[in-house]
C-alpha positions in Angstrom: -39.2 -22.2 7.4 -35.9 -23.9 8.6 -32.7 -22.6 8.8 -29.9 -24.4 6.8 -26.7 -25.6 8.6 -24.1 -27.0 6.6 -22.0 -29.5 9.5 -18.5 -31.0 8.2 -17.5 -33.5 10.5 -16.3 -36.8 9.8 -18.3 -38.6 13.2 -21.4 -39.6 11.6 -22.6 -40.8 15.1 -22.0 -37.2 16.4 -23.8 -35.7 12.7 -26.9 -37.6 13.2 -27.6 -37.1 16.5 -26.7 -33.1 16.2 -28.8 -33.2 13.0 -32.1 -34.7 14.5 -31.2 -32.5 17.9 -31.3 -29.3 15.9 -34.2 -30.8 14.0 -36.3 -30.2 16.6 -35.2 -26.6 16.9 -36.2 -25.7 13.2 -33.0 -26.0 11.7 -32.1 -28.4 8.6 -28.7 -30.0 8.9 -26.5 -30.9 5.7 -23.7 -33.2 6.7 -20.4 -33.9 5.2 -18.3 -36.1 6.0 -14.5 -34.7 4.8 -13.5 -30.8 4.2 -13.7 -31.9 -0.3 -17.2 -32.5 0.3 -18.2 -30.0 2.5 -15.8 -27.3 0.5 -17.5 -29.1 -2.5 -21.5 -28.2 -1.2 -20.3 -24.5 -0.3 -19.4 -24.1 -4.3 -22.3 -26.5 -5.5 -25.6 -25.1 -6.8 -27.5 -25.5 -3.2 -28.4 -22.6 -1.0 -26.0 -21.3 0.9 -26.0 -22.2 4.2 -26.8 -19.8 7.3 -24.2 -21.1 9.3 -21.3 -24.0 9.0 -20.4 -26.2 11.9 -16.8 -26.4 11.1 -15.0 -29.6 12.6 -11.2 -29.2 13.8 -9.8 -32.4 12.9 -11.1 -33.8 9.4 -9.4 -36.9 7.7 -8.5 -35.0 4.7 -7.7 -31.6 5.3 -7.1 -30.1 8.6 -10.3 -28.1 10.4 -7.9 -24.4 10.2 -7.3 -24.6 6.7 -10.8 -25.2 5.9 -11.6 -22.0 7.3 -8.9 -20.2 6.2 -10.6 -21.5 2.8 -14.0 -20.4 3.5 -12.9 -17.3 4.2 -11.7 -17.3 0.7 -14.6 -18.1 -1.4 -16.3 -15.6 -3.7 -19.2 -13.4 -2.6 -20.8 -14.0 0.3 -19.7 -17.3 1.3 -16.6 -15.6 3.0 -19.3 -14.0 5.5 -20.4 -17.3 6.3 -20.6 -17.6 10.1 -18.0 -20.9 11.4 -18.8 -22.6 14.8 -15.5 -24.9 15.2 -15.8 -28.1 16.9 -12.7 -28.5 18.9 -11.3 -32.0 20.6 -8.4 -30.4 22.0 -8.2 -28.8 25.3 -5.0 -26.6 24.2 -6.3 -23.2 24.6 -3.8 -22.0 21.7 -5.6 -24.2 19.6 -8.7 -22.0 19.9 -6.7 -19.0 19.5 -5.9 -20.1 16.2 -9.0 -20.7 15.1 -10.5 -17.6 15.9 -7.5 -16.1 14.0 -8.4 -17.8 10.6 -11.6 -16.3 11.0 -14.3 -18.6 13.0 -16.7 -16.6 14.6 -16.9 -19.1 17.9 -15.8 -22.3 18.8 -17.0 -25.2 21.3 -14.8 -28.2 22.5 -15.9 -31.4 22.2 -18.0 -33.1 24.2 -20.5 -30.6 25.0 -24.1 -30.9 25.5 -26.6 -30.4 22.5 -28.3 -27.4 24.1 -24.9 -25.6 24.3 -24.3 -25.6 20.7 -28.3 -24.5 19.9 -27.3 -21.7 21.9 -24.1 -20.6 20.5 -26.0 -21.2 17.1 -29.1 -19.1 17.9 -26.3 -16.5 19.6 -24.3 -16.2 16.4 -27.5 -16.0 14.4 -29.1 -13.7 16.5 -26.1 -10.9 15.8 -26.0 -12.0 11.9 -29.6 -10.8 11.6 -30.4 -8.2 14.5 -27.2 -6.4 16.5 -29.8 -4.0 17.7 -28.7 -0.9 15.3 -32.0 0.8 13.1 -32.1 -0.8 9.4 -29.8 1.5 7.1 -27.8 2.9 9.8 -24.8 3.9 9.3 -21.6 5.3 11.3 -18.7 7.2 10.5 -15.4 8.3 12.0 -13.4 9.9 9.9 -12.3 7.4 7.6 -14.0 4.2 9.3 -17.5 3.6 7.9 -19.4 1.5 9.1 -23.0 0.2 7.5 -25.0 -1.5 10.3 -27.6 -2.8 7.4 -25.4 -4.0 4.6 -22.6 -5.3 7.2 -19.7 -4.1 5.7 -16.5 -2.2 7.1 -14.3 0.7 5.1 -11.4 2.5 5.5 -11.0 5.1 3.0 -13.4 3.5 1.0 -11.3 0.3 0.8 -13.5 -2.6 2.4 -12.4 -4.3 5.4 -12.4 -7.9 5.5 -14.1 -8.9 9.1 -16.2 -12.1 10.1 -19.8 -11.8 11.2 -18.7 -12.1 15.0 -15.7 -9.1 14.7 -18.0 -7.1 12.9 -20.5 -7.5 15.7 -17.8 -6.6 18.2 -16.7 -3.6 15.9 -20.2 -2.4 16.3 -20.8 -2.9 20.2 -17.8 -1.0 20.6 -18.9 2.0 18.1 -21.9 2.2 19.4 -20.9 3.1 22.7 -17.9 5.2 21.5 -16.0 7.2 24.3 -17.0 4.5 27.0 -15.0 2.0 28.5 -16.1 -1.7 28.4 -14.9 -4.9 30.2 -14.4 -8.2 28.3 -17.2 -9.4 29.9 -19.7 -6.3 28.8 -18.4 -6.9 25.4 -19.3 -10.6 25.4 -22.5 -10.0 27.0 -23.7 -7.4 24.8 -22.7 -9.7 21.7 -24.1 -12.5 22.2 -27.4 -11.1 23.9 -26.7 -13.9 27.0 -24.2 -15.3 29.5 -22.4 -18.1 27.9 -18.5 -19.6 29.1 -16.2 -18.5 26.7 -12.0 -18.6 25.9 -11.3 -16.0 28.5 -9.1 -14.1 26.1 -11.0 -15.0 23.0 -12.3 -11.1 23.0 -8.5 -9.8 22.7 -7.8 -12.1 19.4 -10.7 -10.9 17.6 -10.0 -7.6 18.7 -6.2 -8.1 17.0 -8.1 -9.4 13.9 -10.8 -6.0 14.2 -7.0 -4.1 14.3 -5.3 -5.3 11.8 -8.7 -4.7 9.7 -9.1 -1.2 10.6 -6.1 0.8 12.4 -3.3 2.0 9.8 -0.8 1.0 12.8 -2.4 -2.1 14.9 0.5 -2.2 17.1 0.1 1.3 17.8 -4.3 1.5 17.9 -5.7 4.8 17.5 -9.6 3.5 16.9 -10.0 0.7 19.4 -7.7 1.6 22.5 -6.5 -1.4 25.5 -7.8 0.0 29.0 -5.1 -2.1 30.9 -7.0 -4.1 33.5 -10.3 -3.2 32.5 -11.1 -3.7 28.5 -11.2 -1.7 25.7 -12.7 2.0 24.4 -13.7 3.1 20.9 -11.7 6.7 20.6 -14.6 9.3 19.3 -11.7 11.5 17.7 -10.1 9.6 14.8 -8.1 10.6 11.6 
């Protein structure tokens, strides 16, 4: 059965040929072609996709607050994984858009096989981050259900995208131990890809923010300087 991928990018050139690429891959591509009609088909009666290829600059409505829209919507659209497609080679461009909540990004032009990757890589940790069905863990106030996805503090959920919560999880799961950027990458995506070199410490800002009752003062999620980060096992 295919996987539906909802693409909003006004290039139709660049649409078509990404559509038939990832044709071949088992995924069905919906295209639009501005951020009304791709906001439109998120809210319409059909399926909801499995993952949106998010475009950075759209003729009607720029590619940030698209996402910051997404992230919005009822349910659970919100959770809906964002690749961003990026033209720009400012690095602080990306920062942003991890920051209104896309869960990776890939500047433009890149090669069709490195976007089925990132795809299969983002869709890989929405449906298996390695944790038993049901599991769930709990520090203190932090819960955290592996099967349901979801994040609370206090019982008050935490509002994370599919790619923090994945991080929140590698780092949980190995609570106590210290762990380079790279070994967080790594163990998130499943495979060696490039990546933003500090791309790891925004999310982990977002993951903060989410979670810590002081983020500039973290007690969960602690900065090794010069090495990465540690999950504190004592907490609350």
């Amino acid at each position: 059965m295919s996987q539906s991928l909802l693409m909003i990018e006004d290039d139709a050139r660049l649409a078509r040929m990404v559509s038939e690429y990832l044709a071949q891959s088992g995924f069905a591509v919906s295209h639009a072609a501005d951020a009304a009609a791709g906001l439109a088909r998120l809210q319409g009666p059909e399926t909801a996709p499995q993952l949106i290829i998010l475009d950075l600059m759209l003729p009607d409505m720029d590619g940030l607050e698209v996402c910051r829209r997404i992230r919005a919507l009822p349910g659970g659209l919100a959770q809906t994984p964002i690749l961003m497609l990026t033209a720009k080679g400012d690095p602080m461009d990306r920062i942003i858009g991890l920051e209104m909540g896309a869960d990776d990004y890939l500047p433009k032009p890149f090669e069709p096989r490195e976007l089925l990757a990132r795809i299969r890589a983002i869709l890989r940790r929405r449906s298996d981050n390695g944790a038993p069905a049901g599991s769930q863990m709990t520090f203190g106030s932090l819960a955290i259900d592996r099967d349901a996805r979801t994040v609370t503090v206090n019982g008050q959920a935490c509002e994370l995208t599919s790619y923090q919560f994945d991080l929140l999880v590698t780092l949980a799961e190995r609570a106590g131990r210290v762990l380079t950027r790279d070994q967080i990458m790594e163990a998130v995506r499943g495979r060696e890809l490039e990546a933003f070199d500090r791309s790891i410490d925004v999310h982990m800002g977002r993951i903060r923010a989410a979670i810590e009752a002081d983020p500039k003062n973290p007690k969960r999620i602690v900065t090794v300087r010069g090495v990465g980060y540690v999950f504190a096992r004592q907490q609350d």
